[in-house]
Phi, psi and omega in degrees: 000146187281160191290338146319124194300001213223113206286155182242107145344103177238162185225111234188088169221187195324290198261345196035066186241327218218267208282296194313310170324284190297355161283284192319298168346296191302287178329272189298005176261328175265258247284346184062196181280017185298319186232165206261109172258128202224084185261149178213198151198155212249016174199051198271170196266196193267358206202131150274167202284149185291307154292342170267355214241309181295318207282294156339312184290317184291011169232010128132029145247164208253135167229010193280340127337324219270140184230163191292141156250130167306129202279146175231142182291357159291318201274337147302296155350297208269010180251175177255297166282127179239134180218117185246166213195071158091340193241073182358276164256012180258005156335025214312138163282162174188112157328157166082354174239161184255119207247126168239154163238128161269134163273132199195143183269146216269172185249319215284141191063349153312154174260161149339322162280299185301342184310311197295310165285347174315293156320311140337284194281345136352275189317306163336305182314268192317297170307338157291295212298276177358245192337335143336288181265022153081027112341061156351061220297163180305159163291000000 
């Protein structure tokens, strides 16, 4: 575990427009300060997508602040968990961390419908991941 009392997230795909957004989201909103939340992208975009900003909202988080970050090998370096989402070797590995990949279907050029299940299954994730790490998620 990284030195912080709390596991630390990292979340990660091509653009962190999409999947990385609504995970990290999904984490801090069930995990609270319990757990450390981090999103990057190994290409990001300029915005996040718009339909995922909706689809989020319809289920009462707000991310339409959260603008896309570039992954840096600190924000790897400083997780404990890394969940990659599609961006394949741009990824650095460091031994000593625990790396998952979800498989998910990109968001990007979608409407708010292909968006939901997407988003679903997302939550899914992330409420097992919880329950992984002895997280209790929020109500």
């Amino acid at each position: 575990m990284s030195s912080s009392a709390v596991p630390s997230v990292l979340f990660v795909c091509v653009h962190n427009a999409g999947r990385s957004q609504m995970a990290a989201a999904f984490l801090s909103s069930l995990g609270g300060d319990r757990v450390e939340v981090r999103s990057a992208g190994s290409a990001p975009a300029a915005t996040v997508n718009p339909a995922v900003v909706d689809a989020m909202h319809e289920v009462g988080i707000d991310i339409s602040a959260e603008t896309p970050k570039v992954l840096t090998t600190e924000a790897v370096r400083a997780s404990d968990v890394v969940i990659t989402m599609g961006c394949g070797d741009a990824c650095p590995f460091f031994p000593g961390k625990r790396y998952l990949d979800w498989k998910l279907a990109d968001p990007a050029g979608q409407g708010v419908e292909a968006v939901r299940p997407i988003r679903d299954e997302i939550e899914r994730h992330v409420r097992d991941l919880l329950a992984d790490l002895g997280i209790e998620p929020r109500a």
